[in-house]
C-alpha positions as CSV (number, residue, x, y, z in Angstrom):
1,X,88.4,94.6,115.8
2,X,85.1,94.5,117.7
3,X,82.6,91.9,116.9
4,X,78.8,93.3,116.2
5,X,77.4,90.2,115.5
6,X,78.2,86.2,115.9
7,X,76.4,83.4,114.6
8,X,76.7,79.9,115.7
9,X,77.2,77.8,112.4
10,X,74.3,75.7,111.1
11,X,75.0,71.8,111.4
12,X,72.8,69.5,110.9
13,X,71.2,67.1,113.7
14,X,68.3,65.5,114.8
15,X,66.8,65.9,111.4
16,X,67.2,62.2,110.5
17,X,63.4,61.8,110.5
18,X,63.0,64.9,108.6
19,X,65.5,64.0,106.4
20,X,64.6,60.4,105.4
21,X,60.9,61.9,104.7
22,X,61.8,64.8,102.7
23,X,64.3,62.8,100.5
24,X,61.7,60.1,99.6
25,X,59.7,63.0,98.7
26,X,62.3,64.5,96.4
27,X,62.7,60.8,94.8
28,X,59.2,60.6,94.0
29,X,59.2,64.2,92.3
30,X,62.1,64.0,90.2
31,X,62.4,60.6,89.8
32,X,65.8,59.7,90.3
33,X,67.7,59.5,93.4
34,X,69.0,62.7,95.6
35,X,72.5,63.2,96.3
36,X,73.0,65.0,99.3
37,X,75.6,67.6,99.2
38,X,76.5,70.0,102.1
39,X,76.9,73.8,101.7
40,X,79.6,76.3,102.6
41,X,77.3,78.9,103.6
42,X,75.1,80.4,106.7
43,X,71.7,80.8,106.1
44,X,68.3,81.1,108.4
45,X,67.8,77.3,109.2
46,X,70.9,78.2,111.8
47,X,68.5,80.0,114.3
48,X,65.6,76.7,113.9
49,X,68.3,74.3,114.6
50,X,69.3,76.2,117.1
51,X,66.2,76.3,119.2
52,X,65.9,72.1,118.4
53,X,63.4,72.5,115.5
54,X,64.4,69.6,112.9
55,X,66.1,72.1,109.9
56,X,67.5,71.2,106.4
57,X,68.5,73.6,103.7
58,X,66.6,73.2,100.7
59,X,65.8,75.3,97.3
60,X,65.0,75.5,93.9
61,X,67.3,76.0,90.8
62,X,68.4,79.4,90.6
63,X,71.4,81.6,90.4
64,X,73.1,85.1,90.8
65,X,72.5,84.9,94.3
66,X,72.4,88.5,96.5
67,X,72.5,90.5,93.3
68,X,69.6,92.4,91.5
69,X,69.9,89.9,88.9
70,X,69.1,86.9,91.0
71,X,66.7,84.5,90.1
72,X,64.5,81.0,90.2
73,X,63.3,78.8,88.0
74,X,59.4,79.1,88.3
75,X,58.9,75.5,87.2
76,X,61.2,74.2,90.0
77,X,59.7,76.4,92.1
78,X,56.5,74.8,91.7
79,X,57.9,70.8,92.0
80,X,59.8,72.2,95.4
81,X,56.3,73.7,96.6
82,X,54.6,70.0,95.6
83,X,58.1,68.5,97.5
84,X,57.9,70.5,101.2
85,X,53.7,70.3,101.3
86,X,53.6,66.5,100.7
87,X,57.0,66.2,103.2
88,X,55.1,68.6,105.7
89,X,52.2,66.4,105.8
90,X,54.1,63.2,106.4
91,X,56.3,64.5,109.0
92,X,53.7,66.0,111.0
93,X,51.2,63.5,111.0
């Protein structure tokens, strides 16, 4: 078997910053505290934390994922929009 193409996997680090900030922001949003889960999956965020750019996974509800029936819930969509713009400005002030 040949290999075309290997990926390092993503793990989280030097995000703790990040982290802390983005979480306090979810709080505040939905009003109840986050439970942070990990997820058995590669995504994008691998190649950012790999170059040292603080990286979490984040998203709205959805489902069907990778199939033409995939989709998102609009109204999460929006609170995740108000969520990463208010965590953006914190973190990079």
């Amino acid at each position: 078997m040949q290999v075309i193409l290997a990926r390092n996997p993503f793990e989280a680090r030097g995000h703790e910053a990040l982290l802390q900030i983005l979480t306090s922001e979810l709080e505040k949003e939905i009003g109840q505290k986050v439970q942070l889960v990990g997820e058995n999956a590669w995504g994008d965020v691998a190649l950012f934390q790999e170059v040292g750019i603080p990286t979490l996974m984040l998203g709205a509800e959805g489902g069907n994922f990778h199939v033409p029936q995939e989709w998102v819930s609009l109204p999460e969509l929006g609170k995740l929009a108000n969520i990463i713009a208010a965590a953006v400005r914190r973190f990079c002030a």
